[in-house]
C-alpha positions as CSV (number, residue, x, y, z in Angstrom):
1,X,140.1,-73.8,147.9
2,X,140.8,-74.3,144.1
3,X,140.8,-76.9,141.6
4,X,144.8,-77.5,140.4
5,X,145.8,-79.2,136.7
6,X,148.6,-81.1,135.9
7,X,149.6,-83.1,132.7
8,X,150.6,-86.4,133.4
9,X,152.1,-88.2,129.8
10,X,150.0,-86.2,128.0
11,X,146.5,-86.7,130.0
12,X,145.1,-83.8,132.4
13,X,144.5,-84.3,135.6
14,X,142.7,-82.4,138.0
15,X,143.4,-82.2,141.8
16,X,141.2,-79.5,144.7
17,X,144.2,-77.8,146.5
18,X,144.3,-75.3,149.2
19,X,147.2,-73.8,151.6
20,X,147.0,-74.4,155.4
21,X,149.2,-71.8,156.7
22,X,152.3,-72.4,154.6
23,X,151.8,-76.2,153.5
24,X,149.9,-76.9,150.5
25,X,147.5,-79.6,151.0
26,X,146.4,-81.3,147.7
27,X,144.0,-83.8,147.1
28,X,143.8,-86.1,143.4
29,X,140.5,-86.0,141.8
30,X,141.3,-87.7,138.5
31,X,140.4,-86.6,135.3
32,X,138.3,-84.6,133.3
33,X,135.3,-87.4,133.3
34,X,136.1,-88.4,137.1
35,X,135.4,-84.4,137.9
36,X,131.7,-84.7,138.4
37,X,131.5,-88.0,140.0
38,X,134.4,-87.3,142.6
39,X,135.0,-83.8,143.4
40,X,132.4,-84.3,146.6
41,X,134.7,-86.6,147.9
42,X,137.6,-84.1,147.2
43,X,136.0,-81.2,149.0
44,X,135.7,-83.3,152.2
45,X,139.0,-84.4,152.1
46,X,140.7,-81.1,151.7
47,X,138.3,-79.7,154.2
48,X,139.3,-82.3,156.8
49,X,143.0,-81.8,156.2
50,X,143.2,-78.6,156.0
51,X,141.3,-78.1,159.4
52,X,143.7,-81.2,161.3
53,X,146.9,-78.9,159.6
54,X,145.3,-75.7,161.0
55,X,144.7,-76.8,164.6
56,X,148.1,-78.8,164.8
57,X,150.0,-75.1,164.0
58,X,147.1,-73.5,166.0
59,X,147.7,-76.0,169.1
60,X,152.3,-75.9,169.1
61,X,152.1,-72.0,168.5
62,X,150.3,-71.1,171.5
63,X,149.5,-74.2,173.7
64,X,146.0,-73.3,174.9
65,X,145.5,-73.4,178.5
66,X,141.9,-74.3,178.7
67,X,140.7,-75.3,175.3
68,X,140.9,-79.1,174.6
69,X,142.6,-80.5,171.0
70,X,138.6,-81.5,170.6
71,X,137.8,-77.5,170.8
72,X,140.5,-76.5,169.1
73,X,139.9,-78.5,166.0
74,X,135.9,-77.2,166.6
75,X,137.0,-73.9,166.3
76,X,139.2,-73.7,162.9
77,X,136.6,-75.6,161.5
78,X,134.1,-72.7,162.5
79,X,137.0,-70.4,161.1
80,X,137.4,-72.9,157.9
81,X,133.8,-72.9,156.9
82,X,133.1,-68.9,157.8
83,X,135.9,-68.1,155.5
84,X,134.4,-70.3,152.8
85,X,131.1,-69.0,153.6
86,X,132.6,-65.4,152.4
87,X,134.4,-66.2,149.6
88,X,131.7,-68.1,147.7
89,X,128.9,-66.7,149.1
90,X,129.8,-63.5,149.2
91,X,126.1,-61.7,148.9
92,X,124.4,-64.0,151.5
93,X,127.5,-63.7,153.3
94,X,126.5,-59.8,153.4
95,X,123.1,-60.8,154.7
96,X,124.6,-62.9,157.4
97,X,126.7,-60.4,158.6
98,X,124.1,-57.6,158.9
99,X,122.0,-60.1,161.1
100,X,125.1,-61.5,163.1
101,X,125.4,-57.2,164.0
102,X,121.8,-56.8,164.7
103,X,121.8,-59.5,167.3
104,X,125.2,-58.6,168.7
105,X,124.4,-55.0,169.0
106,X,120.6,-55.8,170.4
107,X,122.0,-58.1,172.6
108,X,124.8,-56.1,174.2
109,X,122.7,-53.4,174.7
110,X,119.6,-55.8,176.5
111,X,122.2,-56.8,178.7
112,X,122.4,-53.4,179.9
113,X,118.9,-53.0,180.8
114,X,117.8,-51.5,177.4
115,X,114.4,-52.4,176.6
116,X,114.6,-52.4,172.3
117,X,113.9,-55.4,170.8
118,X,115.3,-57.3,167.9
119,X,113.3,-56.4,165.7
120,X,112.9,-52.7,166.8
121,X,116.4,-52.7,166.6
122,X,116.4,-54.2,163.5
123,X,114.4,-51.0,162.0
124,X,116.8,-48.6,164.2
125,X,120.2,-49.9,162.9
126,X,119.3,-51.0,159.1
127,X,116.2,-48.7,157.9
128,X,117.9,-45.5,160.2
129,X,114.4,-45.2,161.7
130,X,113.6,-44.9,165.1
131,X,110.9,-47.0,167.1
132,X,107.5,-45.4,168.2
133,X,107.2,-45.8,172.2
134,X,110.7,-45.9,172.9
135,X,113.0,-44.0,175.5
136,X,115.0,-41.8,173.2
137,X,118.2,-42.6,174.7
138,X,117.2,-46.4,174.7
139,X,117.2,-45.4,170.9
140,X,120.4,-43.5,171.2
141,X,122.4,-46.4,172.9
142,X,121.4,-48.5,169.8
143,X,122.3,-46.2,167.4
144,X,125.7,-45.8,169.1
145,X,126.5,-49.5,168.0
146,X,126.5,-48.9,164.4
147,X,128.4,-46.1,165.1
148,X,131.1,-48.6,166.7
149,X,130.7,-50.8,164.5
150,X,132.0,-48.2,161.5
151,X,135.1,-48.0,163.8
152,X,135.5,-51.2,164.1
153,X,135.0,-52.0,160.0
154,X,138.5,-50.5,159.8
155,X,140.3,-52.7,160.8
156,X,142.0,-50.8,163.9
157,X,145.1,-51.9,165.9
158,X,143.6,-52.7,169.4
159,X,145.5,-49.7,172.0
160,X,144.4,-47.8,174.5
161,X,143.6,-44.8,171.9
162,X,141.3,-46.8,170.8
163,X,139.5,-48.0,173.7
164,X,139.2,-44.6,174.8
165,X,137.3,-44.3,171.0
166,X,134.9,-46.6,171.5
167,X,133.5,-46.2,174.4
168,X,133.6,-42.2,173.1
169,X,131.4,-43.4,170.4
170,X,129.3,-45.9,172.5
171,X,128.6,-42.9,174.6
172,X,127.8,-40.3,172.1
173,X,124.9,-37.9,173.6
174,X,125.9,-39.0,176.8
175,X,128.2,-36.1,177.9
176,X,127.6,-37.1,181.6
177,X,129.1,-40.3,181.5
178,X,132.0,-39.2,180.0
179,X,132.4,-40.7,176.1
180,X,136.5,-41.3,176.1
181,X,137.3,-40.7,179.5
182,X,138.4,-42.5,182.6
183,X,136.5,-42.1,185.3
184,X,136.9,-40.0,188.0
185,X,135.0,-41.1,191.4
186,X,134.4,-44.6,192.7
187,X,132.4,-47.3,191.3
188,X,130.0,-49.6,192.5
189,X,128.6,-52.6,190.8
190,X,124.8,-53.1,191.8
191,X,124.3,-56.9,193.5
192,X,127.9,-57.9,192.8
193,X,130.9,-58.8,195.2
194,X,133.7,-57.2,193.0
195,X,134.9,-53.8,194.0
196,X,136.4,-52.2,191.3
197,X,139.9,-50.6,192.1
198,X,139.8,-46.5,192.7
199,X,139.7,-44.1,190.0
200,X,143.2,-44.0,190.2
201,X,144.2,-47.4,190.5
202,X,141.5,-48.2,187.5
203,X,143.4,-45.7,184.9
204,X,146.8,-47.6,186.0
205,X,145.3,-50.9,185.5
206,X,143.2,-50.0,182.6
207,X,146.9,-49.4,181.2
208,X,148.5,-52.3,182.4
209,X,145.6,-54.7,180.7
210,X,146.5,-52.9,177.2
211,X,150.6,-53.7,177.8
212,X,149.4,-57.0,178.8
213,X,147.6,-57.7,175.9
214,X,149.8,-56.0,173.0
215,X,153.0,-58.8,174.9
216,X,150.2,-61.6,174.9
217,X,148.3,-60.8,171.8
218,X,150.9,-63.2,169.6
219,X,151.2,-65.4,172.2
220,X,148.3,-66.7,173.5
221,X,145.3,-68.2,171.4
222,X,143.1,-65.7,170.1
223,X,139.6,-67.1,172.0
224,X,142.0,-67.5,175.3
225,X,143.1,-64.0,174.8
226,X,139.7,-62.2,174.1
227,X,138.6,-64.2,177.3
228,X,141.5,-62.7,180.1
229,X,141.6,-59.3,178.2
230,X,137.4,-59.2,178.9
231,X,137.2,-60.4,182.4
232,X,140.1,-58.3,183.6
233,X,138.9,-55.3,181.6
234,X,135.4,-55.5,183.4
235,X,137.0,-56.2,186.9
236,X,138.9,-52.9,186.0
237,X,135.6,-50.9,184.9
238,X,137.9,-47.9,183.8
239,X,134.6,-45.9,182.8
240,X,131.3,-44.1,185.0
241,X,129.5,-46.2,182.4
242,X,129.2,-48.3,179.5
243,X,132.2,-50.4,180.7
244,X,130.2,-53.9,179.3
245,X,129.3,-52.5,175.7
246,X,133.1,-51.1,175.1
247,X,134.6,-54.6,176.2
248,X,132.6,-56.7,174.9
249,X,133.5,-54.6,171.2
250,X,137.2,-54.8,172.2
251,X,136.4,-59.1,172.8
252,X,135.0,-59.3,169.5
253,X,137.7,-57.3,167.7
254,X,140.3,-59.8,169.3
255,X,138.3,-62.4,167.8
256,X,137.8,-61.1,164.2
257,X,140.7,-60.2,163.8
258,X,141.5,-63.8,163.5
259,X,139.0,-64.8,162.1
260,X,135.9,-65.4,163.9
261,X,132.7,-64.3,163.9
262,X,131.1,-62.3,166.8
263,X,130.4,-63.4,170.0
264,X,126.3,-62.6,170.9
265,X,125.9,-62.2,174.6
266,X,122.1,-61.6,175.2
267,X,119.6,-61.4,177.3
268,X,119.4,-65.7,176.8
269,X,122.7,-66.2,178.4
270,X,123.0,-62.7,180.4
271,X,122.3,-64.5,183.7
272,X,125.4,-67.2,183.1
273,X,127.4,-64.4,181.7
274,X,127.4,-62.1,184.6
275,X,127.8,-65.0,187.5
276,X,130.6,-65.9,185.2
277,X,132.1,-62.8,185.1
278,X,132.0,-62.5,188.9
279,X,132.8,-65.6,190.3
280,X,136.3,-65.2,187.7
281,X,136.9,-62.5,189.5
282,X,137.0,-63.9,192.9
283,X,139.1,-66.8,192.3
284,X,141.5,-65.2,189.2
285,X,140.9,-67.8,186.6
286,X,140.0,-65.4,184.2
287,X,141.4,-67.8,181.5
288,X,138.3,-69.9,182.1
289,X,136.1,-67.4,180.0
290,X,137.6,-68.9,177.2
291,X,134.6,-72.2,177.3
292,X,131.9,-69.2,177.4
293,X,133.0,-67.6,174.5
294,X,133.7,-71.3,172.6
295,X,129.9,-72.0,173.6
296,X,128.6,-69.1,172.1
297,X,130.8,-69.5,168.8
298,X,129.5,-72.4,169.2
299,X,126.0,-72.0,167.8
300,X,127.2,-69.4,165.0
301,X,129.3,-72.4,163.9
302,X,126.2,-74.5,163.5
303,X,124.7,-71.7,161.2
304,X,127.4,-71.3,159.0
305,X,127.8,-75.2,158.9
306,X,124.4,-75.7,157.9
307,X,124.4,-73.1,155.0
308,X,127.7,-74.8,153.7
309,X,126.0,-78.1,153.8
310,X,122.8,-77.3,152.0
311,X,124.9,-75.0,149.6
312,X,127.9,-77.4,148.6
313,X,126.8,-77.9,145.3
314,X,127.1,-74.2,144.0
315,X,130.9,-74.3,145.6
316,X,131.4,-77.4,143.3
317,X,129.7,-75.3,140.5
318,X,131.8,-72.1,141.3
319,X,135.1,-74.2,141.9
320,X,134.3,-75.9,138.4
321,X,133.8,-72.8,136.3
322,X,137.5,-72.0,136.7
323,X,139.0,-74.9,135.7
């Protein structure tokens, strides 16, 4: 977003512009006097267009499946205001973003059985300290999610390679469970009804999923795509262990990639996440993972919405001081 000037018979006017995939929207402010008094008005205006133009390209490019046009438009406004939430807020943005990791990485762990808190892991993965009283390798598994996380900073293309990476790195000190590797026995899932395929079935599939998503990845929207690539990747279970911990990294890479912040499974929604899971993969709708994911982006949107709301005068200050 930006403010725009134009001379119109010799008097300046100012407009607040922004680009919504390749149109320009642009919204008239007045001038110089009018700036103060009507640039709140502006903001909301180009917001609200913007978002409509967004979700209009959003919903004829890939005609979700499962996401309503009320969801859609939900979402690139969560996409809308997290991108503004970065660009002029770029130091609390930092903060947000170390807390977002905290609780993702706390959370997928928890949901593994692992016993550290949020706040112990807050001490393991931002002061580098360990936790008195805790398992070692309850310690270790936390440690291992800053550790993905560095791989996943850069930005990788998402390929088998790299699945192989991450779960490598989520395993570190784990040389039993075999960081990088496909499994090699059978695998049973304690309490469930899903039987995942045999070890040599599961390195087949594990490789169809990953031609499946690089033909889908442009194709389908991106929450509708980090929902089928998840549920068919923990059907699969391609690993002895830590099959939840790498796909839910791979979910969330689909998802920034485009945008959006992480999804935070915990131990809050564990229960509804893992019936979910199961009973998708009994009756092969795994495109109905999509609503789970859109509920849980759900209440990061409501963050960032509420920090844009009681911070929208210092964007009118910032947006100003380049005029």
């Amino acid at each position: 977003m930006f403010l725009a000037k134009r001379k119109v018979k010799g008097t300046q006017y100012y407009y607040l512009e922004e680009m919504a995939k390749q149109k320009r929207i642009s919204v008239f402010i007045g001038n110089k006097e009018n700036l103060n008094k009507n640039i709140a008005n502006a903001f909301e205006e180009v917001k609200r267009k913007t978002i409509l133009e967004q979700a209009q390209t959003t919903f004829k490019k890939f005609k979700p499946k499962t996401l309503s046009v009320l969801e859609l438009i939900e979402l690139e406004t969560l996409k809308y205001n997290y991108q503004l939430f970065k660009t002029f807020f770029s130091e609390s943005f930092s903060s947000f973003d170390e807390d977002e990791f905290v609780r993702y990485a706390q959370g997928s762990t928890s949901v593994e059985g692992n016993s550290v808190s949020l706040q112990e892991a807050s001490i393991i993965l931002t002061k580098n300290a360990s936790s008195s009283g805790k398992n070692i390798d309850e310690i270790k598994e936390v440690q291992n999610m800053k550790k993905t996380q560095q791989v996943s900073e850069k930005k990788p293309k998402i390929t088998e390679r790299l699945l192989k990476k991450i779960h490598a790195v989520i395993m570190d000190g784990f040389p039993d469970k075999g960081p990088g590797r496909y499994r090699s026995g059978p695998m049973f899932i304690t309490g469930s009804k899903i039987r995942p395929p045999n070890a040599e079935t599961a390195v087949k599939e594990a490789k169809k999923l990953m031609d499946w998503f690089k033909e889908n990845k442009e194709k389908m929207h991106p929450v509708e795509l980090a929902a089928v690539f998840h549920v068919k990747f923990e059907e699969i279970h391609p690993f002895s262990d830590g099959n939840g911990r790498t796909g839910r990294e791979i979910m969330n890479l689909i998802l920034q990639e485009k945008g959006y912040p992480r999804t935070i499974i915990n131990l809050e929604n564990r229960e509804s996440y893992i019936i979910l899971l199961e009973r998708l993969q009994l009756s092969k709708q795994y495109i109905q993972f999509s609503k789970f994911i859109y509920t849980c982006l759900q209440k990061r949107a409501q963050e960032i919405q509420l920090a844009i709301e009681e911070n929208k005068q210092e964007i009118f200050k910032q947006l100003m001081k380049k005029k």
